[in-house]
Steps between C-alpha positions, in 0.01 A plus 500: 500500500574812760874473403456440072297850526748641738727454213290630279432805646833568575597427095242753397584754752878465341348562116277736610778658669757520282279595138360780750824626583628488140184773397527684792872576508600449124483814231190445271775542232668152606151335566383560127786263352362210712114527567337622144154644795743782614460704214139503515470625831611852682859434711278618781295225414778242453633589848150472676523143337831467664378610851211291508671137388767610767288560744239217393816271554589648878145466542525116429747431768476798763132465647541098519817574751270768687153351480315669289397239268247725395713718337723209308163398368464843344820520379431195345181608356655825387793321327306271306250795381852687405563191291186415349575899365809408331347172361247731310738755405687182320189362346393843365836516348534197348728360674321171678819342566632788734164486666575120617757628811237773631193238509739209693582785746133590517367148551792411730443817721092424509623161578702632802190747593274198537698292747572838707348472854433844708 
């Protein structure tokens, strides 16, 4: 079981990671074309998105090498919050079926949260 969650946490760290990244570094411009959110949010707010999945994702993986489990937990925690977010945002928007990747992220991170041991 240690090494299936292992896995996982590594494959959302890598998600989390790289869709960070992509806000954080991208223009705002190029983000509009491919996430319909952007444009009803500040770019100041779009980056802060950015920072926080990158740093959610380095916060899946760093603090497990170091022992601070505490701190992967709230990474996890934080992550899934972030997500639950965009799942409303979807919903609110009509758009159900983009909300379906934000709540498998959400109940896989909780999922990873609950097995963490500090």
């Amino acid at each position: 079981m240690a090494i299936v969650l292992s896995i996982l946490d590594l494959l959302l760290a890598i998600v989390f990671v790289f869709a960070g990244s992509t806000k954080a570094f991208q223009p705002v411009e190029k983000l509009e074309t491919k996430m319909a959110w952007v444009k009803d949010y500040t770019p100041r707010t779009v980056k802060l998105i950015g920072w926080a999945e990158l740093l959610g994702g380095v916060g899946l993986i760093l603090p497990g090498i170091v022992g601070l489990g505490i701190l992967q937990f709230a990474a996890a925690l934080c992550l899934a919050a972030l997500m639950v977010g965009a799942a409303i945002w979807h919903f609110r928007n009509n758009d159900s079926k983009g909300a379906i990747p934000s709540i498998v992220l959400a109940a896989l991170l909780l999922l990873l949260a609950s097995f963490m041991v500090f």
